[in-house]
C-alpha positions as CSV (number, residue, x, y, z in Angstrom):
1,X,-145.6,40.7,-6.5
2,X,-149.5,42.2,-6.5
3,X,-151.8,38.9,-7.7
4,X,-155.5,39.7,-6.7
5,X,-155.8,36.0,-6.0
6,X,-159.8,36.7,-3.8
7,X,-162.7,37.3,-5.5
8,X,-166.2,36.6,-5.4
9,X,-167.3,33.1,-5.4
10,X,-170.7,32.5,-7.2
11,X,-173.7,30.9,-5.4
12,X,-173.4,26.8,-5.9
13,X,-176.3,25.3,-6.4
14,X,-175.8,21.7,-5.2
15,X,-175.6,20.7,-1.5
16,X,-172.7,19.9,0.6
17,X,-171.2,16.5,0.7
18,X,-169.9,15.7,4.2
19,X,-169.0,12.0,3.1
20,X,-166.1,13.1,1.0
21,X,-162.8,12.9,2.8
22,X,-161.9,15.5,5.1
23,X,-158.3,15.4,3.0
24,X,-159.4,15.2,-0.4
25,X,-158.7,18.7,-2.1
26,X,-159.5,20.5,-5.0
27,X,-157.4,22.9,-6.9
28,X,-158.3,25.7,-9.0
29,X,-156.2,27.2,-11.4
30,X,-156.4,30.5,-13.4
31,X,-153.4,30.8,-15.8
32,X,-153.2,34.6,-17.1
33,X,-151.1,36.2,-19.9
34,X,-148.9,38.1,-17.0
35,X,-149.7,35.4,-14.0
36,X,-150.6,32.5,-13.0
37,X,-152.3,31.5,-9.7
38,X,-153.4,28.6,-7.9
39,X,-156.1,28.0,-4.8
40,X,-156.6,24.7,-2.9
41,X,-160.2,24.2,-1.4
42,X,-161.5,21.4,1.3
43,X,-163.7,19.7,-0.9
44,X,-165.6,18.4,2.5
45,X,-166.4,21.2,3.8
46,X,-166.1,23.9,0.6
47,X,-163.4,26.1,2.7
48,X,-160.5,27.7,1.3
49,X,-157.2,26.5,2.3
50,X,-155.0,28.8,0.5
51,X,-153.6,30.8,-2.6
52,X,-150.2,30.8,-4.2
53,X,-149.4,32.5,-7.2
54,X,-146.7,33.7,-9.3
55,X,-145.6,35.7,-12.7
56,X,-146.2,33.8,-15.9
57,X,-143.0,32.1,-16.8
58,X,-143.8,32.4,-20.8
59,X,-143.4,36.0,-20.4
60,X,-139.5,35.8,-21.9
61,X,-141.6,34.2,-24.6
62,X,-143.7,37.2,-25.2
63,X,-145.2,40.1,-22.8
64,X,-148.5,39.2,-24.4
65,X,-150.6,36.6,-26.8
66,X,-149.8,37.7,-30.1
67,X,-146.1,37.7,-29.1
68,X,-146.5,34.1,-27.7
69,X,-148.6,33.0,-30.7
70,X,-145.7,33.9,-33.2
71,X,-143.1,32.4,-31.0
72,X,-144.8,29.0,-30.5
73,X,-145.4,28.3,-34.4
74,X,-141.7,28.6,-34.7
75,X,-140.3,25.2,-35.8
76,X,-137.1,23.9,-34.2
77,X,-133.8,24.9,-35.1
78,X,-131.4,22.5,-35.7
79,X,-128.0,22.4,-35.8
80,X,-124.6,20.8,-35.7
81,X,-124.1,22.3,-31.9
82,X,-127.1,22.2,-30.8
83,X,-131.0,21.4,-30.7
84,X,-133.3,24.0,-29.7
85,X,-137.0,22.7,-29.1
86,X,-139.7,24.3,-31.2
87,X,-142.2,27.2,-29.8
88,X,-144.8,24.9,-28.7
89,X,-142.6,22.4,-26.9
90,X,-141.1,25.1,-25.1
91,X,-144.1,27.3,-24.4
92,X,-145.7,24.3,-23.4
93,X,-143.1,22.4,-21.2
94,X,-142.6,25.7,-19.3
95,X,-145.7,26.4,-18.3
96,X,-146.3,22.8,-16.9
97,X,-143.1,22.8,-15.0
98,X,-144.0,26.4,-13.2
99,X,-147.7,24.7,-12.8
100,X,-145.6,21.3,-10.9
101,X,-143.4,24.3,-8.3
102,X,-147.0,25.6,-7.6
103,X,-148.7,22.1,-7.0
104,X,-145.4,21.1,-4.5
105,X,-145.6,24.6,-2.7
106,X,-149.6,24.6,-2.3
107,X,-150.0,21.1,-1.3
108,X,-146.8,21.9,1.4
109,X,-148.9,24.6,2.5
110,X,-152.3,22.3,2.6
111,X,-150.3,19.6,4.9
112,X,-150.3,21.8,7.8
113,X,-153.8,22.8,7.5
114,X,-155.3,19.6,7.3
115,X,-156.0,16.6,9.8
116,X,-152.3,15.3,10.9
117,X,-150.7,11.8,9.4
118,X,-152.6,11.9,6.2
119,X,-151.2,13.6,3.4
120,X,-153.7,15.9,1.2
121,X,-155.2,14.0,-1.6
122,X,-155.9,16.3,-5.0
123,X,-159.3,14.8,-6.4
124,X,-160.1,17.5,-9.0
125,X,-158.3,20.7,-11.2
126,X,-160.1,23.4,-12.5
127,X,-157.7,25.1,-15.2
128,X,-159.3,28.3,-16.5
129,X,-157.3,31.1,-18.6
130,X,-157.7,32.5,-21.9
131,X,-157.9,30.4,-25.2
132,X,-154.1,30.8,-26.2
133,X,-152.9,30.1,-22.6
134,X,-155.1,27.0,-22.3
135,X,-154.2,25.8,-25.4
136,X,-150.3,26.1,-24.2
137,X,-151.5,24.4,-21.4
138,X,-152.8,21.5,-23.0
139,X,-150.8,21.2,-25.9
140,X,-153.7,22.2,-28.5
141,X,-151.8,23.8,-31.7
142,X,-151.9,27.6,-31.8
143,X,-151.5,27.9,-35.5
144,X,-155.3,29.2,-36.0
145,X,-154.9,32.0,-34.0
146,X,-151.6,33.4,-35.5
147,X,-153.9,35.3,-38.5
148,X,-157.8,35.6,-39.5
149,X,-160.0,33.8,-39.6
150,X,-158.7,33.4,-36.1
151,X,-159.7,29.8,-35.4
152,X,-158.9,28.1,-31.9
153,X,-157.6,24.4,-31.8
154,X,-159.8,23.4,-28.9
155,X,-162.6,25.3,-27.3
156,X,-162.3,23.4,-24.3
157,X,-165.3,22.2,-22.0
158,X,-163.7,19.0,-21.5
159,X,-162.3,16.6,-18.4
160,X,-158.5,15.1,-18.8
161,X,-156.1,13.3,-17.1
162,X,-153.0,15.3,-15.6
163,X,-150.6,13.0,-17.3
164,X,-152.3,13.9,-20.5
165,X,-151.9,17.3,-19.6
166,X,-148.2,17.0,-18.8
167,X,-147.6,15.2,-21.8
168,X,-150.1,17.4,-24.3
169,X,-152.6,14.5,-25.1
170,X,-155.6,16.1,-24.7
171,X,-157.0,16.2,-27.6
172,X,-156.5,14.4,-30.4
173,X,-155.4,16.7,-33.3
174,X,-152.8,17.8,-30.5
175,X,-149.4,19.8,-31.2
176,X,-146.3,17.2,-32.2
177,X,-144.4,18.4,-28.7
178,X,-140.7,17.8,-28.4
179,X,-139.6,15.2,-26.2
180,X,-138.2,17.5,-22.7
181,X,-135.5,19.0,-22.6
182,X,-133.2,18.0,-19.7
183,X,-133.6,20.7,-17.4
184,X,-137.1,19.4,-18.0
185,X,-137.1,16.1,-17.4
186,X,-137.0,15.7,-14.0
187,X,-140.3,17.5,-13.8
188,X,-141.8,14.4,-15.7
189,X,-139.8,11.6,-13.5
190,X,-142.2,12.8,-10.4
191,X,-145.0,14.6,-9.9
192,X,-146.8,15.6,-6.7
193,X,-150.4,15.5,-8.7
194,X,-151.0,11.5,-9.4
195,X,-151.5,11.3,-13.4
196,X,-154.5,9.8,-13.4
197,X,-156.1,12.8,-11.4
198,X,-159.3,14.8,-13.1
199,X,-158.6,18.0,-14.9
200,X,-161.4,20.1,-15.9
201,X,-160.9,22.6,-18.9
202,X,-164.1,25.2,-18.5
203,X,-165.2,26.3,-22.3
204,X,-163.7,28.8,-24.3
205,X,-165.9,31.2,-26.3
206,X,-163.8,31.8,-29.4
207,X,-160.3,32.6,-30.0
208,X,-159.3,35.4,-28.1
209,X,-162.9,35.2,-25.9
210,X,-161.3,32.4,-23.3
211,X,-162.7,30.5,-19.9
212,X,-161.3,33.1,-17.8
213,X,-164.4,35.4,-18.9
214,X,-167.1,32.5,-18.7
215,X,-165.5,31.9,-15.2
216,X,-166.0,35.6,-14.5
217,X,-169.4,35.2,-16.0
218,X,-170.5,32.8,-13.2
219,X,-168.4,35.5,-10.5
220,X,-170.8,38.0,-11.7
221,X,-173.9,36.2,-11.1
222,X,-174.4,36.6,-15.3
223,X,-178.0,33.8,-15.9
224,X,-178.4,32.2,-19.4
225,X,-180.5,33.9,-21.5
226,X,-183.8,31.6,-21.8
227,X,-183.5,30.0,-18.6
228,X,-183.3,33.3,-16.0
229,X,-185.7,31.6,-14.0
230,X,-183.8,28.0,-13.6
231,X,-182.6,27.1,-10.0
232,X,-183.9,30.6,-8.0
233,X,-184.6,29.7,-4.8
234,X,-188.0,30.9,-3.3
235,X,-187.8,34.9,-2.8
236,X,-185.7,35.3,-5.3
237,X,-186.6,36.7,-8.9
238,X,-184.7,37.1,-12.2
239,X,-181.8,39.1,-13.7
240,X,-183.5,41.8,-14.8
241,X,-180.8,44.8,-15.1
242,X,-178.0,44.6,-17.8
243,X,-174.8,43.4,-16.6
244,X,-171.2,44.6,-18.0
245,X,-168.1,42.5,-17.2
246,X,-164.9,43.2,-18.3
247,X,-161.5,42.3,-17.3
248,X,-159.1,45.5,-18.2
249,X,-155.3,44.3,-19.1
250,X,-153.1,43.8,-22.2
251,X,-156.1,41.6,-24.2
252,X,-159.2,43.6,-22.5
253,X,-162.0,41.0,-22.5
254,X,-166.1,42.0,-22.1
255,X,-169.0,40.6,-21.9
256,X,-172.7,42.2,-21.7
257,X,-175.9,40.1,-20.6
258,X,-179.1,41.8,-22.1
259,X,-182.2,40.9,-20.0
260,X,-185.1,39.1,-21.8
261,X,-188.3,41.2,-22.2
262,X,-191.7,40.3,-23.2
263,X,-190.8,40.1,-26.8
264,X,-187.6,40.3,-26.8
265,X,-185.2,36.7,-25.8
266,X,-181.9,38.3,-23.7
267,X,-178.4,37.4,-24.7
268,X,-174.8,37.6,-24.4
269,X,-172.7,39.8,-26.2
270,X,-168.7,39.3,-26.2
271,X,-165.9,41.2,-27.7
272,X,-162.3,42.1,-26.8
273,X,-160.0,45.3,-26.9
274,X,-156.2,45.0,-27.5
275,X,-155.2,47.8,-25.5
276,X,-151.7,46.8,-25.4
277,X,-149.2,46.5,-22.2
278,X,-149.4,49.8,-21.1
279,X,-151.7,48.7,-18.2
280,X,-149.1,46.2,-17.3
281,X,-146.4,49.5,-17.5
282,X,-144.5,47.1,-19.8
283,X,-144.1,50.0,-22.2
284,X,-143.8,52.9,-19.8
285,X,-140.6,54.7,-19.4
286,X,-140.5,53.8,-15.6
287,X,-142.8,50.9,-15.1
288,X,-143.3,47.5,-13.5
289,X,-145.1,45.5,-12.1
290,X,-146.8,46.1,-8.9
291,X,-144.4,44.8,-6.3
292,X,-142.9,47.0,-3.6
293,X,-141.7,50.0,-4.8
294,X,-144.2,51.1,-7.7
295,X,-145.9,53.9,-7.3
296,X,-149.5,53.2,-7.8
297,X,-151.3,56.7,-6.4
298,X,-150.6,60.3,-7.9
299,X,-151.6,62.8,-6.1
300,X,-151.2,66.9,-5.7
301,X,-150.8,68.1,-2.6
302,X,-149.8,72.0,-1.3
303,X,-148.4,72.9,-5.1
304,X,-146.2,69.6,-5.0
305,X,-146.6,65.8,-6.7
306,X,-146.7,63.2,-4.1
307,X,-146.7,59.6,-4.8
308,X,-148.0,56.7,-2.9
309,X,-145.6,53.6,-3.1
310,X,-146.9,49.7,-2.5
311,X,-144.6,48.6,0.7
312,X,-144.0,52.2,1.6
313,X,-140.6,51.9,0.3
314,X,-138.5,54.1,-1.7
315,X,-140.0,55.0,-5.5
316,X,-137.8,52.7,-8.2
317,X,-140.5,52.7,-10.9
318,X,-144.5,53.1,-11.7
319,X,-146.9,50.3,-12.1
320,X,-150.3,50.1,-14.3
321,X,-152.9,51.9,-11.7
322,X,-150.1,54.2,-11.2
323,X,-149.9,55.3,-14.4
324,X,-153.7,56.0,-15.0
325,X,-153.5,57.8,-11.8
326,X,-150.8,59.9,-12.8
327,X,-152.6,61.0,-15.9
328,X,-155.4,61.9,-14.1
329,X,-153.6,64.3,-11.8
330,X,-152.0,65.8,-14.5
331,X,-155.4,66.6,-16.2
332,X,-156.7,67.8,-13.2
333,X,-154.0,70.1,-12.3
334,X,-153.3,71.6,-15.9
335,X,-150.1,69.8,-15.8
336,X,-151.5,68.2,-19.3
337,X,-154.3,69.6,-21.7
338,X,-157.3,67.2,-23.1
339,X,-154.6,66.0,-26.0
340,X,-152.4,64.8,-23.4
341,X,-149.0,67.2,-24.4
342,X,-147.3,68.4,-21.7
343,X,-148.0,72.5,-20.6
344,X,-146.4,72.8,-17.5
345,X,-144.0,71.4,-14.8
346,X,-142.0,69.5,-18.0
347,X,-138.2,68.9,-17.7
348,X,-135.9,67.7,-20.3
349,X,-134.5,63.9,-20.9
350,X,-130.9,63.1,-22.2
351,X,-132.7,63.1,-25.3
352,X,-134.2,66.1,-25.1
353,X,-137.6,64.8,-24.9
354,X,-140.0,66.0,-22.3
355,X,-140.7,64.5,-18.9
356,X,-142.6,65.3,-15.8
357,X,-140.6,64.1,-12.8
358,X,-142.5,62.3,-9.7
359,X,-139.5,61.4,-8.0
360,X,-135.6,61.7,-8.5
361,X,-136.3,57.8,-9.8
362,X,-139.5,58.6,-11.6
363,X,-140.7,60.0,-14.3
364,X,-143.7,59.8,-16.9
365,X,-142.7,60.5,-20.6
366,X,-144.5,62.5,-23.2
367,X,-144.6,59.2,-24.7
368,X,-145.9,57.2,-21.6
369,X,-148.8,59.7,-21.8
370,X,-149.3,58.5,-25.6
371,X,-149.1,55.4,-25.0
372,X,-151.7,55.3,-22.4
373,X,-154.0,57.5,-24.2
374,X,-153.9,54.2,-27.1
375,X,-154.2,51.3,-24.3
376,X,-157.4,53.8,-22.9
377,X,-159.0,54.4,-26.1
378,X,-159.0,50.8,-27.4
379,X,-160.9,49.5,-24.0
380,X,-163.4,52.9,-24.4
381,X,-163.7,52.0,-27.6
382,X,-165.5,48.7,-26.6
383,X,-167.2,49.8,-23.4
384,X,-168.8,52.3,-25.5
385,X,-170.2,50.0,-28.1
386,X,-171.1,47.5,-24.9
387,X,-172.9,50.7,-23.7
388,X,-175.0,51.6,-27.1
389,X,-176.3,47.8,-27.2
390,X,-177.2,47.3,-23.7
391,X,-181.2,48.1,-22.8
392,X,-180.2,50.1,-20.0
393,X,-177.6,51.6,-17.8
394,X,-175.9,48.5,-16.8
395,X,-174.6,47.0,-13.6
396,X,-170.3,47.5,-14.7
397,X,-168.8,44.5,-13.1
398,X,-164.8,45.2,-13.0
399,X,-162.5,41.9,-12.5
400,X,-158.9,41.2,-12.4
401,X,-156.0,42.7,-10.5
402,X,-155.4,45.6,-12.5
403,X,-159.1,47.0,-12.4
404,X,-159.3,45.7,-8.5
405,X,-156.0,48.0,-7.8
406,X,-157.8,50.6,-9.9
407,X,-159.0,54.3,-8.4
408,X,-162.2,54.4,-10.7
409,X,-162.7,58.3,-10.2
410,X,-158.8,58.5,-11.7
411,X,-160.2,55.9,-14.4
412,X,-163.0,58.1,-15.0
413,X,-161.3,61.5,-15.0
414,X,-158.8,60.1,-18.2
415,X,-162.2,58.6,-19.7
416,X,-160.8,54.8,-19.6
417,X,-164.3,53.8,-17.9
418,X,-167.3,55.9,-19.0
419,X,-168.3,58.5,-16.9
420,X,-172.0,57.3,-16.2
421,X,-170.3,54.2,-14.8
422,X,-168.3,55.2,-11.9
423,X,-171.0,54.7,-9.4
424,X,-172.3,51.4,-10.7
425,X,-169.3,49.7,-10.5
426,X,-169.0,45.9,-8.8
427,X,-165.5,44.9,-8.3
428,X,-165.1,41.1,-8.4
429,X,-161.1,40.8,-7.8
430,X,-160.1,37.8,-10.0
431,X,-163.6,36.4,-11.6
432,X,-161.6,34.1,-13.5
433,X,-160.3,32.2,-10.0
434,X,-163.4,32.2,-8.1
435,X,-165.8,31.0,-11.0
436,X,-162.7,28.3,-11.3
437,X,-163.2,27.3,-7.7
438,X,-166.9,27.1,-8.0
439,X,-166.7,24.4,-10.5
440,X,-164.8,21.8,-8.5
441,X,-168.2,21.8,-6.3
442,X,-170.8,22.0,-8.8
443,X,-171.4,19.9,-11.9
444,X,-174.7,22.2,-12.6
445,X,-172.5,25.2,-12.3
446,X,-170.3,23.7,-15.1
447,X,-173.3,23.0,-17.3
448,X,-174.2,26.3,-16.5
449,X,-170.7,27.6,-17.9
450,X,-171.1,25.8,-20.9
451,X,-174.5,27.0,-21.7
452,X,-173.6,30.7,-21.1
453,X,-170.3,29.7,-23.9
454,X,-172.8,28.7,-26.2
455,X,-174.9,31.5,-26.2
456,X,-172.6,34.2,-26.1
457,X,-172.2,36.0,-29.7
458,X,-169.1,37.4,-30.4
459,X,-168.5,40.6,-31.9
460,X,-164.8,41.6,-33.9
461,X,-164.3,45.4,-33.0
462,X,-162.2,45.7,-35.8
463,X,-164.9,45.1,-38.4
464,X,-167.2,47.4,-36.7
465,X,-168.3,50.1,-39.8
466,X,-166.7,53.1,-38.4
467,X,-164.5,51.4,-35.9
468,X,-161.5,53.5,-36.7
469,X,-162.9,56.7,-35.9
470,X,-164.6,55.8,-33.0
471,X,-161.3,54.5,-31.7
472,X,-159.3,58.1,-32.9
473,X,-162.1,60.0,-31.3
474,X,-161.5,58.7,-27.6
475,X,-157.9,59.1,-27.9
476,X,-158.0,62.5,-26.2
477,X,-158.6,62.7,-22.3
């Protein structure tokens, strides 16, 4: 499988230690909805060691938060066969147990890459993701987050204990887990991470505004408004462009910095999209993920469609950046008009619905094309609004895998980024890791992180006067 794992590591302020031991690691962690990866650093020397990473285990839970949420308030069922542990215990123990495979397989990794006869000793985590995924992490109840007022159990910015972690003690109004289940328990017999070893939780925002986007914050160089001219080292002068971050998936998150002016204080604004899993392809006719053999490029060629397939292997399905770039060669091409329907080159499903074919294996739906058209026009949606409050064309800083795998002229052409943003565009590859990965160096950097939390103001979309129609007008392409 496709994780963007590399990224771009923030300047740390703080100067290197060269007394630490040459095998004491650091691990950074950045647990997404759809995966979940996993760096080791040299804390001696600040050099990467390596990346592992893998697809989120919860997702037979849920394909995305909301799902996941609903599942994990579900109470246990009980009966005279058999005991099934409630959502939380399971959402919970799972993702602790994939978390333990990744320790054992990075550390393995580590052991060759470090001095020989002295095993690689973990003095630090950094666990970033968003609210709900941190809060499965650490066992912090979900409840708040299943309906409004939408209120998050923890909003993190706090240092643990991985045996509190494992166990869901973190805080202290902390989810009643189940004890582990027996394919479980073996995980909590041994552990490769000693359980007194510092985990590091970066802050939160608000509920569906997690660390993942403050970690991306610090990727994207964002300053805290009031203090743009703290730690700049000589030549070097403030912020003074608008910034525009946002991390494009199933919960699309963004963030815009708003320079200070002479009587104006800058600040942070913060709102989310839920554009759904099309971007994922979970709901595409076709799709997965983006592992060899998904088509991820479109293209029209000498009268013909001709795909592009990760691995150069034989077509079996489409993934997210495939999708958006099939849409955008239809529009092109007059195979679709601005509404999205179908004019030429269509063919007929079993069920008599319509279909353009890519390969004998592939195809995109009428309803693939709608369905994109509603993920597209709920992110537009926000990156307009982000666009209206900003004081200027901003800097449009693009993290993630999705939006790293992304063609932004095909992104563009079906209106998913705004037009006057394709040449301004900074892709960071996963923010969320590399701003994790700074923070097992710097303690300024994580008072940084929790200043730019606090200042950040939220906005709700939803309760936007006139919300709705902005969100039907961008529908069309």
């Amino acid at each position: 499988m496709q994780i963007e794992t590399s990224g771009i590591i923030p300047v740390i302020p703080e100067q290197q230690d060269n007394s630490i031991s040459p095998v004491s690691i650091g691990l950074a962690v950045d647990v997404g909805t759809t995966t979940v990866a996993v760096s080791a650093w040299q804390l001696s020397n600040r050099s990467h060691l390596t990346t592992v990473a893998a697809k989120n285990v919860q997702v037979r839970y849920g394909q995305d938060v909301i799902k996941r949420i609903a599942y994990a308030i579900r109470p246990p069922l009980r009966g005279s066969a058999q005991n099934i542990e409630s959502g939380s215990s399971a959402l919970h123990y799972s993702i602790i147990v994939q978390l333990e495979k990744l320790f054992t397989q990075i550390l393995s990794i580590c052991n060759t890459k470090l001095p020989r006869g002295i095993p690689p000793s973990v003095s630090l985590i950094v666990i970033t993701g968003n609210t709900t995924m941190l809060s499965f992490v650490a066992g912090v109840p979900v409840n708040g987050l299943a309906a409004a007022p939408f209120t998050a159990g923890s909003l993190f910015n706090l240092t643990t204990e991985w045996g509190k972690v494992r166990t869901g003690d973190v805080i202290e109004n902390k989810d009643n887990l189940d004890n582990p289940t027996a394919d479980t328990l073996q995980v909590f017999n041994t552990s490769v991470i000693p359980e007194d070893t510092k985990v590091y939780f970066p802050p939160c925002i608000g509920a569906f505004i997690g660390a993942d986007t403050v970690c991306a914050m610090l990727s994207a160089g964002f300053p805290v408004p009031g203090a743009e001219t703290v730690n700049l080292k000589p030549g070097e002068s403030a912020v003074k462009a608008s910034l525009l971050l946002a991390d494009i998936g199933t919960n699309t998150e963004m963030a815009l910095y708003i320079p200070s002016t002479e009587d104006k204080p800058g600040k942070i604004l913060c709102t989310s999209a839920a554009a759904g899993p099309a971007f994922e392809a979970a709901n595409i006719s076709c799709g997965m993920s983006s592992i060899d053999g998904a088509v991820d490029r479109v293209t029209y060629q000498n009268g013909n469609l001709r795909c592009q397939v990760i691995g150069n292997e034989f077509a079996q399905g489409i993934c997210g950046s495939g999708i958006v770039s099939a849409a955008a060669t239809f529009l092109k091409n007059k195979f679709i008009d601005k509404n999205g329907v179908f004019i030429r080159g269509a063919s007929k499903l079993g069920d008599g619905s319509t279909c353009i074919e890519l390969t004998p294996a592939v195809y995109i739906s009428q309803q693939d094309i709608r369905n994109l058209q509603l993920a597209k026009s709920a992110v537009k949606t926000g990156l307009q609004y982000m666009l209206e409050k900003s004081s200027g064309l901003p800097v449009f800083c693009i993290a993630g895998g999705f939006g790293t795998n992304l063609n932004l002229q095909d992104a563009c052409e079906i209106g998913l980024i705004p037009k006057q943003l394709e040449n301004r565009c900074v892709v960071l590859g996963n923010g969320a890791l590399a701003g994790a990965s700074a923070l097992l160096f710097s303690p300024s950097l994580r008072n940084k992180a929790a200043e730019l939390a606090r200042k950040s103001i939220q906005i709700n979309m939803a309760a936007i006067p006139g919300f709705q129609k902005r969100f039907l007008s961008y529908i069309d392409f």
